[in-house]
N, C-alpha and C positions, 0 to 999 in steps of 0.2 A: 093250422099250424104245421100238422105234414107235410101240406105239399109245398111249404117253404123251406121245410129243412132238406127236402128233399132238393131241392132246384139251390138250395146252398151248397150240399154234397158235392153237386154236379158239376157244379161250378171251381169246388176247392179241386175234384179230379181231374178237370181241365185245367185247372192252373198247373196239376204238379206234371201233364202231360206236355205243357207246354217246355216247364223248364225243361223235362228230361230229353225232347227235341232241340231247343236250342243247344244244352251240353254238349249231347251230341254230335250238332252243325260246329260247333268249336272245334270239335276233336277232329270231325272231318277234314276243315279249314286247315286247323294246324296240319296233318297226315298230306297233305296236297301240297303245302308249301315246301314240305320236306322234299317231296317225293317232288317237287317243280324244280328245287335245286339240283336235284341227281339229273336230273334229267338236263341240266344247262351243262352242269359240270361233262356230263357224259358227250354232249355235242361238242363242246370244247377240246376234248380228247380225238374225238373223231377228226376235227378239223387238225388237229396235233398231227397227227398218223397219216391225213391228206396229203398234209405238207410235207413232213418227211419222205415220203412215195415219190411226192414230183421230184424233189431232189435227185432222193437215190434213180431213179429212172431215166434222169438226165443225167447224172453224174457216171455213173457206171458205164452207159456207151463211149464216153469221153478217156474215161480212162485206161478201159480197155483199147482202144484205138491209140492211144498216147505209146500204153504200154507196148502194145506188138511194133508203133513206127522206130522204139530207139530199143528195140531189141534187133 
């Protein structure tokens, strides 16, 4: 009769080991999806800022050049 209650124990620990792993893999799950959106949004921004660069970097010789021909 011991070594059944025993090897039931064993088993009820593993079970509550397991849930406490999967919880856990949820919360990870969730944490990485948040953290996959910063991280889109932050790429997004960067290509924002690229773009504006080539702009102004084209734009500014032009103007300046404009500026000095009709002064």
């Amino acid at each position: 009769m011991k070594n059944s209650d025993e090897i039931l124990e064993i088993c009820i620990r593993s079970e509550e080991r397991l849930k406490t792993i999967f919880n856990r893999v949820n919360r990870i799950e969730g944490h990485l999806s948040t953290l996959n959106g910063k991280v889109a949004e932050h790429e997004k921004f960067k290509i924002q800022i690229k773009s504006y660069w080539i702009v102004i970097s084209v734009l500014t010789p032009l103007l300046i050049t404009l500026f000095i021909n009709f002064m």
